[in-house]
N, C-alpha and C positions, 0 to 999 in steps of 0.2 A: 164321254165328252164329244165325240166325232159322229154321234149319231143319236139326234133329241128327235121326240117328239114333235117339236112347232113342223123343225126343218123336214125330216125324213118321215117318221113314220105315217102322221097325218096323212101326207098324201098317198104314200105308199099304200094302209091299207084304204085311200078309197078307192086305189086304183083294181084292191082286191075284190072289194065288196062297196058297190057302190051308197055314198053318204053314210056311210056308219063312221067316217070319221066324223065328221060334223053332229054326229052324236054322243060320241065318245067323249070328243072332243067341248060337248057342251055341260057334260056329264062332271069334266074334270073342272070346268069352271063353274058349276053350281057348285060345287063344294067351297070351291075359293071361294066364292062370293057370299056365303053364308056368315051372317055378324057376327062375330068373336071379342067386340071390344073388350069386355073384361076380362076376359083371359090374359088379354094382351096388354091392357093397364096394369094388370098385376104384374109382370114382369116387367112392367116397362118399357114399352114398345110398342110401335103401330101394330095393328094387326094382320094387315102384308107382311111386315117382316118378321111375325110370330111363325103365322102359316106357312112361309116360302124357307124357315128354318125348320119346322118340321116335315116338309114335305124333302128339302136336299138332306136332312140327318136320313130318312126313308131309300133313299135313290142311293147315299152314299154307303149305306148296307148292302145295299144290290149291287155297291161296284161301280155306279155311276156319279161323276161327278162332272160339276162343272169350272170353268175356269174364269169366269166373271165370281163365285161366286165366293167370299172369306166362310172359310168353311171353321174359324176360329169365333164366328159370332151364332155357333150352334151352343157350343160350351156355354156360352153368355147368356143365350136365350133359353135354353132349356136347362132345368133343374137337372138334377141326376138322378131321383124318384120318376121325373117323367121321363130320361130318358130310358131308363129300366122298363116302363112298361111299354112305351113305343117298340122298343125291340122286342120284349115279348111278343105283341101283338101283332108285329111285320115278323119275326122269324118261327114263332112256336105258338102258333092261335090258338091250339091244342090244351095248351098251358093258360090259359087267360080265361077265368072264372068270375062269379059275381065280387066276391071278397075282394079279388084284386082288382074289380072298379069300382067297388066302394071305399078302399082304401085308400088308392090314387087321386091324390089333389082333394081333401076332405072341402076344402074354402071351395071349391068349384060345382056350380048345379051339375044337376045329372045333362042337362041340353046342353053344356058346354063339352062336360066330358065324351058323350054322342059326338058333336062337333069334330075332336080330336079323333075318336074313331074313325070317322067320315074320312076323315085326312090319311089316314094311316091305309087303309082300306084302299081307296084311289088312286094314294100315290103307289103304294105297294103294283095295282094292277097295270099302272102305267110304265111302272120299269121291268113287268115281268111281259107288255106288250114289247117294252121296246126291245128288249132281248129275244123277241119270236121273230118280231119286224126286222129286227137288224141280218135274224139267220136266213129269212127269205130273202132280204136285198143279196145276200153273198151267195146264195144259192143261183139267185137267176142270172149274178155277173158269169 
């Protein structure tokens, strides 16, 4: 919670490696930005707040959380089928086969269930930057 991405890391690594945050950083918003309404009709909900509850269920595995955010409207949002496979898929990739994405969310196209990977995948790389980022801030104080 004391060290995101907007705030620290972004500028941190471009200070490493010049504009690859502004790449990174456009990287992590293309995925956002990809349509998901129906996924998100199906649950009931805008599709910001589908995505921005599977993206902090992601980051809150990693350990990171935030303090704006009710972390009791993940329960709500996400079934327990999908929360099983998102943690599969962020902790043991290894384990995540075709049967277990054709099994997951049968009502959903394969572009949507794509979609969700995209998200998992992202968010996943963006908490495993910010834990690299964070070791170099403390390193170079």
């Amino acid at each position: 919670q004391d060290y995101s991405w907007e705030d620290h890391g972004f500028s941190l690594v471009n200070r490493l490696y010049s504009d690859i945050g502004h790449l990174l950083d456009e990287k992590f918003r293309m995925v956002d930005g990809l349509q998901s309404s129906a996924m998100a009709k199906r649950q009931g909900c805008e599709p910001s707040v589908f995505k921005r509850g599977i993206w902090n269920y992601i980051h809150c595995m990693f350990g990171i959380r935030y303090d704006d955010y009710d972390y009791a409207e993940v329960n709500q949002l996400l079934e327990r089928m999908l929360k099983v496979y998102i943690k599969t898929v962020t902790c043991y990739p290894e384990k995540t086969n075709s049967e277990m994405f054709d099994r997951f969310w049968k009502q959903f196209k394969h572009s949507e269930k794509v979609h969700v990977n995209l998200l998992i995948l992202e968010a996943r790389m963006q908490a495993e930057l910010l834990y690299a980022l964070q070791a170099i801030t403390q390193y170079m104080i």
